[in-house]
VODOMI-338947 format. One record per residue: x, y, z of N, C-alpha, C, O in turn. Coordinates in steps of 0.2 Angstrom, whole numbers, plus 5000, padded with zeros to 4 digits. Atoms other than C-alpha are relative to their C-alpha. Layout:
<sites>
XYZXYZXYZXYZ/...
</sites>
This chain:
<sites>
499349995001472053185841500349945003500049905008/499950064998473053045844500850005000501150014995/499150015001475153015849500149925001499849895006/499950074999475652835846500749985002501250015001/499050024999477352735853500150055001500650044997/499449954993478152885862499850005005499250015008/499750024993478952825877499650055003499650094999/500049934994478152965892499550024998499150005002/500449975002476953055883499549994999499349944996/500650045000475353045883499450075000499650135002/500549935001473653175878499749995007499949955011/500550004993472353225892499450024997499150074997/500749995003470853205885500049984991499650024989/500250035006470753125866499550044996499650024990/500449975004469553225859499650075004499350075009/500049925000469053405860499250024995498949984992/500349945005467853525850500250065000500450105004/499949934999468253655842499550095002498950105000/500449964998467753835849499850064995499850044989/500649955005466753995840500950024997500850054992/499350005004468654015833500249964993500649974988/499850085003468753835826500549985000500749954996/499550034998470153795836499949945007499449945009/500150084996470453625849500650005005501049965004/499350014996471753645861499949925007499449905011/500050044998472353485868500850015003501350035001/499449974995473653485884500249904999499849855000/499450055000475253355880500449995007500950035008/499550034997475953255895500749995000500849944997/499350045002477753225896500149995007500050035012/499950054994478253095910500750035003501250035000/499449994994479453155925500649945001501249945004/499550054999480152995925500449974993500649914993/499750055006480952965907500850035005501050075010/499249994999482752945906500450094998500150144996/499649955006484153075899499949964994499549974989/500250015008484252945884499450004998499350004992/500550005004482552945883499750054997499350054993/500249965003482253115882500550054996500350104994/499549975006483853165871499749954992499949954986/500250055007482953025859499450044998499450054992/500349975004481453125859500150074997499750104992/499749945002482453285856500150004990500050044985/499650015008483053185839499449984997499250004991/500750015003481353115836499450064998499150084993/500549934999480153265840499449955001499549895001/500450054997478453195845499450004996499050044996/500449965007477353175831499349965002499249925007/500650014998475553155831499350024992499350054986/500549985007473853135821499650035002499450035008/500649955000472453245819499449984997499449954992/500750045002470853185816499550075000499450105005/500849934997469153335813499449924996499649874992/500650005003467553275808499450035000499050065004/500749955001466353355800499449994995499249934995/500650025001464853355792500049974990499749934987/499850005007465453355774500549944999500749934993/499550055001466753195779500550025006500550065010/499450024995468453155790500550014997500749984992/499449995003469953255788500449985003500249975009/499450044996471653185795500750024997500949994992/499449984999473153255796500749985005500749975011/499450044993474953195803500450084999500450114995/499549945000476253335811500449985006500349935010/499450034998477853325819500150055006500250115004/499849944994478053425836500750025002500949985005/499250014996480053475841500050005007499550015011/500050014995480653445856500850045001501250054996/499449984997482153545866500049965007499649935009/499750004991482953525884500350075001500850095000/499549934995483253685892500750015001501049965002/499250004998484953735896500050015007499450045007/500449994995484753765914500550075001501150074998/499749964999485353955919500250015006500350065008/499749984994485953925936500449945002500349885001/499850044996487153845946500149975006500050015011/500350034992487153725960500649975000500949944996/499450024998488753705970499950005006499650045009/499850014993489153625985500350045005500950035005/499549954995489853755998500549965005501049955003/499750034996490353666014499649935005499149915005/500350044993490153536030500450035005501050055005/499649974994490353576046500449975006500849995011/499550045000491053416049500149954997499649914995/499850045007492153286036499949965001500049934996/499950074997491953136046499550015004499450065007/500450014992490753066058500049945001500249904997/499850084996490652896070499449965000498949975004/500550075001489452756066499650015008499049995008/500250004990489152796087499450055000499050055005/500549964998488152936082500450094996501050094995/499849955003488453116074499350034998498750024997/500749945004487753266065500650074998501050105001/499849955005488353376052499550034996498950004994/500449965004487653526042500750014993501350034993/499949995007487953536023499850074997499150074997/500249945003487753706013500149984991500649954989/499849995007487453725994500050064999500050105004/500049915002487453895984499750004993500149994988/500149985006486353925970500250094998500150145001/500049945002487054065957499649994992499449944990/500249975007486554165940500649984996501249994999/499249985004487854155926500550024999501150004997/499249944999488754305930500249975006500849995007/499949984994488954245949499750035004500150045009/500449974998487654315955499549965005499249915002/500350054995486654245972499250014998498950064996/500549995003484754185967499749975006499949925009/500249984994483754205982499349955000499149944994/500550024999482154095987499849954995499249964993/499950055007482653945973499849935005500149915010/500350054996481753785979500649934999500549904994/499750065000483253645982499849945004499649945010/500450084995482853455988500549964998500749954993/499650044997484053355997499749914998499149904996/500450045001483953175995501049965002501549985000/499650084996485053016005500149954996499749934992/500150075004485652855998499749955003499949935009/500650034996484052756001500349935003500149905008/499750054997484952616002500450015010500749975014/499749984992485452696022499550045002499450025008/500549984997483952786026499349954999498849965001/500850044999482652656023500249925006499949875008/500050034993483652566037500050055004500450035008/499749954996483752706047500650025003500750065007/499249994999485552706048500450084999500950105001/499849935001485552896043499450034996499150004991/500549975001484353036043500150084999500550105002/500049955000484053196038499550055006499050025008/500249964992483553336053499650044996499350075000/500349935003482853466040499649984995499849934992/500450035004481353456029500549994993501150014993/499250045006482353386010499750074995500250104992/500149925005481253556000500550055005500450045011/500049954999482153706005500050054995500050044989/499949955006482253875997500550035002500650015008/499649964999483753985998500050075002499650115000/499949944998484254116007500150094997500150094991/499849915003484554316003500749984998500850004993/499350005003486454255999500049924995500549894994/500050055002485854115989500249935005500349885001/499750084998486353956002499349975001498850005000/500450064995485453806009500349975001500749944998/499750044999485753706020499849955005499549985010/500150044997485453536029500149955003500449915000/499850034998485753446041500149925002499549905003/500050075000486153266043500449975006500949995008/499650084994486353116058500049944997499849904992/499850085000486852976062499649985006499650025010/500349994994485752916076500549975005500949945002/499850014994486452866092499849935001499249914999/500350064999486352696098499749954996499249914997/500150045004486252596084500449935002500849925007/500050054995486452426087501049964995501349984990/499349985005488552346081499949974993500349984988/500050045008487752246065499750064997500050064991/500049965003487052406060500550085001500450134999/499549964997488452516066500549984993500750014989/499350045006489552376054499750014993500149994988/500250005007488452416039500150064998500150074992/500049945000488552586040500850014998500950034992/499349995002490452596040500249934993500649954989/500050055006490452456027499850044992500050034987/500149975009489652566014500450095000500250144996/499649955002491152686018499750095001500050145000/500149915000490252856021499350024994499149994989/500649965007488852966010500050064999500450095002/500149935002488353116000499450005000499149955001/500549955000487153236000499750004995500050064993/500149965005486353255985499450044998498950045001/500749934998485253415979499750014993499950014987/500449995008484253445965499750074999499350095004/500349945000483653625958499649994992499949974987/500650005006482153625945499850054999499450085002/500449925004481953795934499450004999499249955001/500649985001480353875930500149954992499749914990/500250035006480853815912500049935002499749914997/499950084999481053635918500549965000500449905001/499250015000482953635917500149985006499850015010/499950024995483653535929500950005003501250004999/499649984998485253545939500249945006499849965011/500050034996485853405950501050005002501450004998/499350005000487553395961499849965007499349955010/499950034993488353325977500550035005500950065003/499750004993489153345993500849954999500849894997/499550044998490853285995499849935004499349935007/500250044996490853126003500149995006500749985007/500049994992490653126022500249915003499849865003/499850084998491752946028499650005008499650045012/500350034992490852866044500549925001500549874997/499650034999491952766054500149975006499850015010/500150054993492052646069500350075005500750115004/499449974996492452726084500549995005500349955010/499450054998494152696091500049995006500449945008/499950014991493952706110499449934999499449895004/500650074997492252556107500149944997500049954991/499750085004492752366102499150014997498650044999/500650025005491552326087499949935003499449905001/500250055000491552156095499249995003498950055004/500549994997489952086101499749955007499749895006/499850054996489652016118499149985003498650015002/500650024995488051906127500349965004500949945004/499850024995488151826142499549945001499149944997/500350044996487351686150500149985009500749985010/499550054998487451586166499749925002499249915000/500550084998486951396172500250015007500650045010/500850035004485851336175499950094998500350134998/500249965003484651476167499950045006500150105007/500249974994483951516183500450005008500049975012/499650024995485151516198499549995005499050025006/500250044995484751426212500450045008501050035009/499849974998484951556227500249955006500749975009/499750054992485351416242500549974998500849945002/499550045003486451346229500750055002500750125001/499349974999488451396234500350054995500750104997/499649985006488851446215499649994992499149964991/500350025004488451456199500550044994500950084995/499449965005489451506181499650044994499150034991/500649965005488951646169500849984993501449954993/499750015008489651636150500250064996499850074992/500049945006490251796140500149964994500649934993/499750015010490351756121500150064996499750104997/499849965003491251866110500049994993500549964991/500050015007490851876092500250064998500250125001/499849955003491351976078499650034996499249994994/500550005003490252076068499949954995499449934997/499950065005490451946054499449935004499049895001/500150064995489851826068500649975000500349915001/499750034997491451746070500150015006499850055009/499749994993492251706087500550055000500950074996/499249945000493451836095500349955005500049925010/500050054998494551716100500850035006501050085004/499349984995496251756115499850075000500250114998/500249934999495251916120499950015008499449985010/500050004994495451966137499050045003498850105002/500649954997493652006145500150005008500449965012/500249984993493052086163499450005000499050034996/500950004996491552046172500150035007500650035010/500149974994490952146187499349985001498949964997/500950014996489252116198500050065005500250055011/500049954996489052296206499849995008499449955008/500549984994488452326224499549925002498949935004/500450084999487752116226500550015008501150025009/499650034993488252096246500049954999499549934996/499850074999488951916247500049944994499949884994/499850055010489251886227500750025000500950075001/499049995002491151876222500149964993499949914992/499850035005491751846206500849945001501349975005/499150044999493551696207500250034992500050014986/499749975006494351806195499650044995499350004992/500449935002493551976187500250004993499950034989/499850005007494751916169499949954998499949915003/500050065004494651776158500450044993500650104993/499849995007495351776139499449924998499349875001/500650035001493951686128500549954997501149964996/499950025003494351546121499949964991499750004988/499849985008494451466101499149984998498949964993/500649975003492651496101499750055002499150065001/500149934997492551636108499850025008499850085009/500550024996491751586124500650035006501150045004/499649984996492551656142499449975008498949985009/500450054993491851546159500250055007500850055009/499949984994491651646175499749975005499049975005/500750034996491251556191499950055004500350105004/500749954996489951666204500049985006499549955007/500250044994490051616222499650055004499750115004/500449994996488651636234500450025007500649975011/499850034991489351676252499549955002498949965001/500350054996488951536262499650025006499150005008/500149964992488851646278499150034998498650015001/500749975001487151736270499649975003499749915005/500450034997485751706279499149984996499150004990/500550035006483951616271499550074998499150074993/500249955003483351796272500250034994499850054990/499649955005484651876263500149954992500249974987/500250035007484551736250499850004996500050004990/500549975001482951766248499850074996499350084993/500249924999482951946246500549994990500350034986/499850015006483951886229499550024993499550044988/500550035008482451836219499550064999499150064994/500449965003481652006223500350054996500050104995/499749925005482952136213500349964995500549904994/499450015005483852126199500750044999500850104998/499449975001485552136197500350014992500149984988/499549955006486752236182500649955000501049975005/499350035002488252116175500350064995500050104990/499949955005489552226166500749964998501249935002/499650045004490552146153500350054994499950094991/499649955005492052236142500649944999500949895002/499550055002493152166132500750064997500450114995/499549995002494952226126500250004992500850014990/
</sites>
C-alpha cells in the first residue's frame, strides 16, 4: 500500500499479508501538527492511496480515495473566572477557572484540559504556572490553575514583563473523537509597581578599595533608566547604618545630566589605629533610594 504527497500522513508498515480471510489491515497516521488549512484541504481532498497484491498468477493494483471529516466538537470550553485582574511585575499569583459543558448545559466531569503560557514569558521565567498544565475537571465541571509572577525579578526583567502588557491563559480540551476546542482567559494586565522607582541604581566609591587611615573617600550612585538612559535632576539618599566614626556631608544629592550623584564619606579623625583597623574586618550595608 502506498500514500503519496499528502502533507501529515503517512502508513505504519508498507506491506502486509493477507490473513486466512484474505484481508491486510494497514494502520494510517495523521500528524498532530498539521494546520486548520491543512487539514480542511485534506477534508476537500480526501487522502487517496494505491493498493498493490501480488500473487502468484500476477500484480494487481488498484487506486481508492479515503474521505476525510473533522469532528464537530460536543463540548464547550469557557472561561469562568480570576481571582485577580491585575498583578505587579513585583510579584503575584492568581488562580484562573474554566468550565467544560455538554450542549444542553450540562457539567462534564473528569475532561482532561491543559493550560499553556505565552512561551515567549515563561521561557524567561518571567511567569510561571504553580499547577501541573493537564488537569481533569471536577464533579461541577471546572478547572483551575494557578499562575505567578515570581518575586524578585531583576528591573530589566520586571520592564519586560510590563512591556508585553499582561498575559492569558490558554486551555485546550481534546474529545475522544479528536475534536478539538481551544479558548482563553481574559487578559491579566501586569503593571509596575507605584510605591518602587523602575529606576536603576549602582554605586561605587574611589579609590576602589578605601584606604582606612585615609580621612575620606567618595561613593558614586548612578541612576539609569530601564532603557539605560540617565535619570537625570533625581533626588537620591545615601545612608551608612551603624559605622561608629563614618558620616556622610550630606545624606541628599540630585544626580546630574548623566545621571551620576557624588557623596563624600569622612573618616573621624579622632578613631583610633585599632578602630581603623577593625574596618577591614566587617562589612558594611550602603542604602541608596531615589525619588
Amino acid at each position: 500500500m502506498a500514500i503519496s504527497n499528502v502533507t501529515g500522513v503517512s502508513i505504519q508498515g508498507s506491506q502486509q499479508t493477507t490473513d486466512a480471510s484474505g484481508n491486510a489491515v494497514f494502520t494510517v497516521n495523521l500528524s498532530q501538527d498539521l494546520t486548520e488549512k491543512q487539514r480542511q484541504d485534506l477534508v476537500k481532498s480526501g487522502i487517496p492511496y494505491t493498493v498493490t497484491l501480488t500473487d502468484e498468477d500476477g500484480v494487481a493494483t488498484n487506486k481508492y480515495k479515503a474521505p476525510v471529516i473533522i469532528p464537530v466538537a460536543e463540548y464547550k470550553l469557557n472561561f469562568g473566572s480570576s481571582s485577580t485582574d491585575k498583578l505587579l511585575s513585583t510579584g503575584g499569583v492568581t488562580t484562573l477557572s474554566f468550565r467544560v459543558n455538554d450542549k444542553n448545559g450540562g457539567v462534564i466531569a473528569n475532561q482532561t484540559v491543559t493550560a499553556s503560557l505565552p512561551s515567549s514569558l515563561t521561557q524567561k521565567g518571567l511567569i510561571t504556572l504553580e499547577s501541573a498544565a493537564n488537569q481533569a475537571t471536577d464533579a461541577q465541571g471546572n478547572v483551575s490553575y494557578t499562575v505567578r509572577i515570581p518575586a524578585g525579578l531583576s528591573p530589566t526583567q520586571r520592564a519586560e514583563l510590563e512591556k508585553a502588557g499582561g498575559f492569558v491563559l490558554n486551555a485546550r480540551l481534546v474529545e475522544a473523537s479528536g475534536a478539538s476546542i481551544n479558548t482563553s482567559s481574559n487578559r491579566i494586565p501586569v503593571t509596575a509597581d507605584p510605591s518602587r522607582s523602575q529606576t536603576i541604581l549602582t554605586a561605587k566609591t574611589t579609590p576602589s578599595v578605601v584606604n582606612v587611615l585615609k580621612d575620606q573617600f567618595t561613593i558614586q550612585v548612578s541612576a539609569k533608566r530601564p532603557n539605560g538612559s540617565a535619570a537625570t535632576g533625581k533626588p537620591v539618599k545615601l545612608a551608612i547604618n551603624n559605622v561608629k566614626g563614618i558620616s556622610i556631608e550630606g545624606g541628599e544629592q540630585v544626580t546630574n545630566s548623566a545621571g551620576n550623584a557624588v557623596f563624600t564619606v569622612n573618616i573621624d579623625q579622632a578613631l583610633t589605629l585599632e578602630q581603623r583597623k577593625a574596618f577591614e574586618k566587617n562589612r558594611y550595608c550602603l542604602y541608596c533610594c531615589i525619588d
